[in-house]
C-alpha positions as CSV (number, residue, x, y, z in Angstrom):
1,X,-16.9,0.5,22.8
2,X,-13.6,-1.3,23.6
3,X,-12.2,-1.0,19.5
4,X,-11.7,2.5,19.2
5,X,-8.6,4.0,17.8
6,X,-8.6,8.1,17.4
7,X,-6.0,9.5,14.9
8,X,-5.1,13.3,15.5
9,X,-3.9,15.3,12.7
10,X,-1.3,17.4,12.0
11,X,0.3,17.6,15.5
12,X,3.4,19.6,14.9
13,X,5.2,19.4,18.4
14,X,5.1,16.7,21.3
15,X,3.7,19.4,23.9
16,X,0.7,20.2,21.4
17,X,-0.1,16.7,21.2
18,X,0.3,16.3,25.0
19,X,-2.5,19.1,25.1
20,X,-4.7,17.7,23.2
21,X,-4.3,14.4,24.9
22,X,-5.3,16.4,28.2
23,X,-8.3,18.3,26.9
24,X,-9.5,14.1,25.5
25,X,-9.1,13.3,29.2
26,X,-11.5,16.6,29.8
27,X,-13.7,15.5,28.2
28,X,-14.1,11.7,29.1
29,X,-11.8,10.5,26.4
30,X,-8.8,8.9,28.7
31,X,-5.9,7.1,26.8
32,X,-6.4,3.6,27.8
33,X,-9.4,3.7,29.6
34,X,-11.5,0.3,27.5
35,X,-8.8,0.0,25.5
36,X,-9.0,3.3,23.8
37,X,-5.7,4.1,22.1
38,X,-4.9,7.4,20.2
39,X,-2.8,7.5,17.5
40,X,-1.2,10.9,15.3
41,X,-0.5,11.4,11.7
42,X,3.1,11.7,11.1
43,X,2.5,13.8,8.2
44,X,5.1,16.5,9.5
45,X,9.0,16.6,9.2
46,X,8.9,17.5,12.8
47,X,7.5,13.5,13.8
48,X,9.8,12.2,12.1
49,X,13.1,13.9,14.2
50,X,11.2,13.6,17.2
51,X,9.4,10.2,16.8
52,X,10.8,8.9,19.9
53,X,9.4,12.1,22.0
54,X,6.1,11.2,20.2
55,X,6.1,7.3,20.7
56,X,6.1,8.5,24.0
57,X,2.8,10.2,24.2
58,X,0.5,7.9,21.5
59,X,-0.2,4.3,20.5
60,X,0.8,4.5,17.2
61,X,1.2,6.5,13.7
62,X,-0.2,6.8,10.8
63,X,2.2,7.9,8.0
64,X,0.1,10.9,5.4
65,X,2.7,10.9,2.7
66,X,0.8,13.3,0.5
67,X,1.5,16.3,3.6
68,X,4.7,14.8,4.8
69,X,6.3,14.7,0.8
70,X,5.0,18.3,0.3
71,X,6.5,19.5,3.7
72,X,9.6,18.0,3.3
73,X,9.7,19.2,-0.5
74,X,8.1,22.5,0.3
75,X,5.8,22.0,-2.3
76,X,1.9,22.6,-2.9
77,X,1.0,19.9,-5.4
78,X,-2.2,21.9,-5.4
79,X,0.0,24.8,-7.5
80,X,0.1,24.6,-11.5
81,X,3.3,25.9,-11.5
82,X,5.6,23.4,-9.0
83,X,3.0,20.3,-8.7
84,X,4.9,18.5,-10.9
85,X,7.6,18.3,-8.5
86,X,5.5,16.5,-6.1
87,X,6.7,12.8,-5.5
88,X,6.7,10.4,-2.9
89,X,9.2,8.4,-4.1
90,X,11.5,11.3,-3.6
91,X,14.5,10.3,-1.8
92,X,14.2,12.9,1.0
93,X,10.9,11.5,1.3
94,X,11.4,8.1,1.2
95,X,14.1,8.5,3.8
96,X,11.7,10.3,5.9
97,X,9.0,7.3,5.7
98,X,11.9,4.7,6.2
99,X,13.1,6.2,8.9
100,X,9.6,6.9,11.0
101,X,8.8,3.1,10.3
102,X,12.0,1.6,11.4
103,X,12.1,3.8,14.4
104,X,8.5,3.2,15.4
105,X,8.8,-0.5,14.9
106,X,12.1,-0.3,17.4
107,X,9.8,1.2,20.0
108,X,7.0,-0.9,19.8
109,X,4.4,1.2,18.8
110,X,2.3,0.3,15.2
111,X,3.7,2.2,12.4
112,X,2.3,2.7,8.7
113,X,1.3,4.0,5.7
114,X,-2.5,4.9,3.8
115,X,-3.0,7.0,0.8
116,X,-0.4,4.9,-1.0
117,X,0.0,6.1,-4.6
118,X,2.8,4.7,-7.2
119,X,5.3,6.2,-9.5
120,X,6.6,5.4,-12.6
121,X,11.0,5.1,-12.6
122,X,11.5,9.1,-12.1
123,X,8.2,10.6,-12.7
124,X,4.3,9.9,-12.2
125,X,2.3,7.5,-14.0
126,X,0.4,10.6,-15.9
127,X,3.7,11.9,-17.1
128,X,4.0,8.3,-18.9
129,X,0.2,8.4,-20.3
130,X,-0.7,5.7,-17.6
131,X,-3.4,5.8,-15.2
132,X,-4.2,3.5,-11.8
133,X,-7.7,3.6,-11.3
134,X,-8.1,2.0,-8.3
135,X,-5.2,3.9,-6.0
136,X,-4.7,5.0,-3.3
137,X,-4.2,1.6,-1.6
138,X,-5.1,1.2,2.2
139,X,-1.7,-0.5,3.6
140,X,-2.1,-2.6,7.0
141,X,-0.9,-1.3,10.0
142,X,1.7,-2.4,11.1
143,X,2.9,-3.8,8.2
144,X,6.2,-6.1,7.3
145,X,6.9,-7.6,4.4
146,X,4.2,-6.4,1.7
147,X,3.7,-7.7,-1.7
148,X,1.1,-5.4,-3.8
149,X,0.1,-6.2,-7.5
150,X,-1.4,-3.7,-9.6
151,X,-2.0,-2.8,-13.2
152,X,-1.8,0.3,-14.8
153,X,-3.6,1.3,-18.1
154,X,-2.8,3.7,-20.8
155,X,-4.7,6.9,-20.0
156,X,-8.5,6.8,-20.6
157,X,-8.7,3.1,-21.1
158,X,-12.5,2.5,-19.4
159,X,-13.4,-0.6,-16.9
160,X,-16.8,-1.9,-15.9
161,X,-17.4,-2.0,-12.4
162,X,-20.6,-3.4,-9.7
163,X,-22.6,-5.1,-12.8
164,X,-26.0,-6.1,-11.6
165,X,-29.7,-6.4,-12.7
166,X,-31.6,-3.6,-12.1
167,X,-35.0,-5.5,-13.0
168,X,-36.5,-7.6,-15.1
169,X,-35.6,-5.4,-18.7
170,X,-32.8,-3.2,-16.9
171,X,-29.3,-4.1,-16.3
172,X,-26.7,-1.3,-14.8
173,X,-22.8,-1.0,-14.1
174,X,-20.5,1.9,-13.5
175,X,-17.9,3.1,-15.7
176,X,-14.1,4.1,-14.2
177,X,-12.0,5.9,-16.7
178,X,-10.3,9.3,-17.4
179,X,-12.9,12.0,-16.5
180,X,-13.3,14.2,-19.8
181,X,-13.1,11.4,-21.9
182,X,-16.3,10.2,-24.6
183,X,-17.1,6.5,-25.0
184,X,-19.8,4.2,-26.1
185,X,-21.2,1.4,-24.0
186,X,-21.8,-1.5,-26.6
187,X,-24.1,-4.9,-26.2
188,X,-23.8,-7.9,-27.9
189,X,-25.8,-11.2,-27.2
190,X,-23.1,-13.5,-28.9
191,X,-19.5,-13.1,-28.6
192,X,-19.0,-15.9,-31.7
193,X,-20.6,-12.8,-33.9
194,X,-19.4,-9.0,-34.8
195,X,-22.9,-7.9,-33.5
196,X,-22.1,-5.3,-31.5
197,X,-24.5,-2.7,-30.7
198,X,-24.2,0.8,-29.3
199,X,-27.1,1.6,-26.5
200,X,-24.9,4.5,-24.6
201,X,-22.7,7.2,-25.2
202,X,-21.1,9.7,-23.1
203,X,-18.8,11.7,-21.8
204,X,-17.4,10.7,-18.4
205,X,-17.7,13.3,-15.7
206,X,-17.0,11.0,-12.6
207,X,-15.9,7.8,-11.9
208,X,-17.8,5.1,-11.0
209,X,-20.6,6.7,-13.8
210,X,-23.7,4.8,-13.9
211,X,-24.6,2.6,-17.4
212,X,-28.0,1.0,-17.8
213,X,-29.3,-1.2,-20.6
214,X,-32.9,-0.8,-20.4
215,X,-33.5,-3.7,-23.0
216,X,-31.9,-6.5,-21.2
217,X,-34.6,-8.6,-22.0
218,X,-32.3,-11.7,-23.4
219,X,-30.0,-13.8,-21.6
220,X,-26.8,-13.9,-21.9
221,X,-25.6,-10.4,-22.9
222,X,-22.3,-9.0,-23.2
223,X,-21.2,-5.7,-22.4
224,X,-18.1,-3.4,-23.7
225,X,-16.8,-0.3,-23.5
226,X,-14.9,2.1,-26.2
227,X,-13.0,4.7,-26.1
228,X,-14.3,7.4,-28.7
């Protein structure tokens, strides 16, 4: 293989990642060798102040802003009591992210940034009764000047997803809504009409939950989903 990239986690000084580096090169994995390049998670305060000591040793970063904002914050948005302090639009944060991308990009190594989530002015979108069901967004790496459209629903509004026959009487498509939430999954096979019938209802207890219509016998049908 010639396309590999490694990412190492959580490498909290520039000797420890210069040991693990050496114990790869143990082990037959040599920076560089068929274009093998080896990049670490800057997911830690401490690669931010030191990025240049770091750019020194990998290819590239990765920014984990879910560790780096609770690190910086000192917050574990796992606790009931102080997760709703967590934010990645906090300024400390932000200024950490800003600063490990503009400094990478001055060295020449690829910066950037996954697990992107968004917030809503000063608090999260749940805090407003809004929902993104399709984040975290996978950003490019290394990315410039990056325009990214999404919508936001009010909380427990239901989408249909992967629609496809399933055979000859069946048709099936998954369900991404709030998780806890009852709704019916209605047919109709003409939308000039009020017709609509109900041939599913449930509670949601995963996204992406599987719907079949095991009467879809009749072409064209029409699908919809309601929140109970």
């Amino acid at each position: 293989l010639t396309n590999v990239k490694l990412m190492i986690p959580f490498c909290r000084t520039v000797e420890e990642g210069k040991k693990v580096i050496d114990t790869m090169h143990e082990y037959g994995l040599t920076q560089g060798d068929n274009g093998l390049e080896i990049y670490v998670m800057a997911e830690i305060p401490s690669n931010v102040m030191q990025a240049e000591e770091f750019a020194g040793e990998f290819d590239g970063f990765s920014i984990g802003s879910n560790d780096l904002t609770q690190l910086t914050l000192g917050i574990d948005r796992d606790s009931a009591l102080i997760a709703n302090l967590f934010s990645d639009g906090n300024n400390y944060v932000s200024q950490n992210i800003s600063t490990d991308l503009a400094g990478n990009y001055s060295l020449g190594v690829a910066a950037g940034l996954w697990n992107v989530r968004f917030s809503y002015g000063s608090g999260d979108l749940a805090s407003h009764s809004l929902v993104d069901l399709f984040q975290p967004y996978t950003v490019t790496i290394p990315p410039t000047n990056i325009t990214l459209n999404i919508t936001v629903y009010t909380n427990g509004t239901p989408l249909i997803s992967q629609p496809q026959r399933q055979s000859v009487t069946q048709f099936g498509f998954n369900v991404v809504g709030s998780v806890g939430v009852n709704y019916s999954a209605q047919v109709s096979t003409n939308l000039a009409r009020t017709n609509w019938a109900t041939f599913s209802t449930f509670t949601l207890t995963s996204n992406n939950f599987p719907i079949v219509d095991t009467h879809a016998t009749n072409s064209p049908r029409f699908y919809r989903l309601l929140k109970n």
